[in-house]
C-alpha positions in Angstrom: 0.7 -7.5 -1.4 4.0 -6.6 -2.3 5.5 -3.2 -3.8 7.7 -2.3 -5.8 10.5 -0.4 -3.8 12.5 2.3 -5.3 16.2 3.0 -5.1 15.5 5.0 -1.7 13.5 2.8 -0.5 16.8 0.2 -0.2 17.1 -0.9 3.8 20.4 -2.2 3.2 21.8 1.0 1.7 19.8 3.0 4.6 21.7 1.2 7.1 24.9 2.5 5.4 26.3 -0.6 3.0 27.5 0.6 0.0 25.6 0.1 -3.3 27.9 -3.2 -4.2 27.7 -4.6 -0.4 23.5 -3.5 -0.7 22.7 -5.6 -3.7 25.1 -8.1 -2.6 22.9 -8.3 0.3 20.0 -7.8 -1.6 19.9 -11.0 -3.4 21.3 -13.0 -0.5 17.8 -12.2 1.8 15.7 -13.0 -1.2 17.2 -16.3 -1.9 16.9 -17.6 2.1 13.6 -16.2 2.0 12.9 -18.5 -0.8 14.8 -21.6 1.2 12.6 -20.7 4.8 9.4 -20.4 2.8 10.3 -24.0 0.9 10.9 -25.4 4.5 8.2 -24.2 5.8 5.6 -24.6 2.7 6.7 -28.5 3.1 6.1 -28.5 6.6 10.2 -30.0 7.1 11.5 -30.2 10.6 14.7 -28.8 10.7 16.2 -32.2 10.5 14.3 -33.4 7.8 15.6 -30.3 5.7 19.1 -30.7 6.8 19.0 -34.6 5.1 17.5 -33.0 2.3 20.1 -30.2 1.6 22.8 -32.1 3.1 24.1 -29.7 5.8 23.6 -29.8 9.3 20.8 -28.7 11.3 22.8 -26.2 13.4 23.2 -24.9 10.1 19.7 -24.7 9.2 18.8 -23.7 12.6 21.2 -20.6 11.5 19.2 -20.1 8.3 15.8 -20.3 9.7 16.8 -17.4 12.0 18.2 -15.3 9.2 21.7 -15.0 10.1 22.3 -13.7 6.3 26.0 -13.2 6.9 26.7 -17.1 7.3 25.4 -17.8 3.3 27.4 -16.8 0.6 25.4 -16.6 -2.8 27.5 -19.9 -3.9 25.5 -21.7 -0.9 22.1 -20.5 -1.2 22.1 -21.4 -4.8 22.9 -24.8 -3.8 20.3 -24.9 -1.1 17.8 -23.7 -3.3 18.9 -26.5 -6.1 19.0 -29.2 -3.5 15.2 -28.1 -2.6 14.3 -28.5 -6.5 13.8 -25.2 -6.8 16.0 -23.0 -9.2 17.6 -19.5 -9.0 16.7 -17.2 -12.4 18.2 -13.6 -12.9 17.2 -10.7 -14.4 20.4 -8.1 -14.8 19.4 -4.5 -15.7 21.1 -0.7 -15.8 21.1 1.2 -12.8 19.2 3.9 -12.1 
């Protein structure tokens, strides 16, 4: 069950990112969640998903161990696209 987490309760910014570099990072993790949970909800070996998205499977091998500094936003919405699956945004004021 998941929770809605408040402005304190932000990991990146407790690990000492700034507020920019925390959403930044933010979005980034829930967007490869979304790619690792495709791959794995279709069962893909990493090679299958590499055809499929049209990078290597070093690369994937990268994404299915979270390295989240090697995806820019740019590629995960590309990965997520190339999965048939599509990124919508909800933009809001700060607390």
């Amino acid at each position: 069950m998941k929770r809605n987490r408040s402005e304190s309760d932000d990991v990146f910014e407790q690990l000492g990112f700034s507020p920019i570099e925390a959403a930044n990072l933010r979005l980034r993790s829930v967007m490869m969640d979304a790619v690792i949970e495709e791959i794995e909800r279709r069962s893909l070996t990493q090679a299958k998903a590499a055809k499929i998205m049209g990078i290597t499977q070093p690369r994937v091998s990268n994404l299915m161990a979270g390295k989240l500094h090697l995806f820019s936003v740019d590629t995960l919405i590309a990965l997520l696209a190339k999965l048939g699956l599509r990124v919508e945004m909800k933009v809001r004021k700060a607390a």
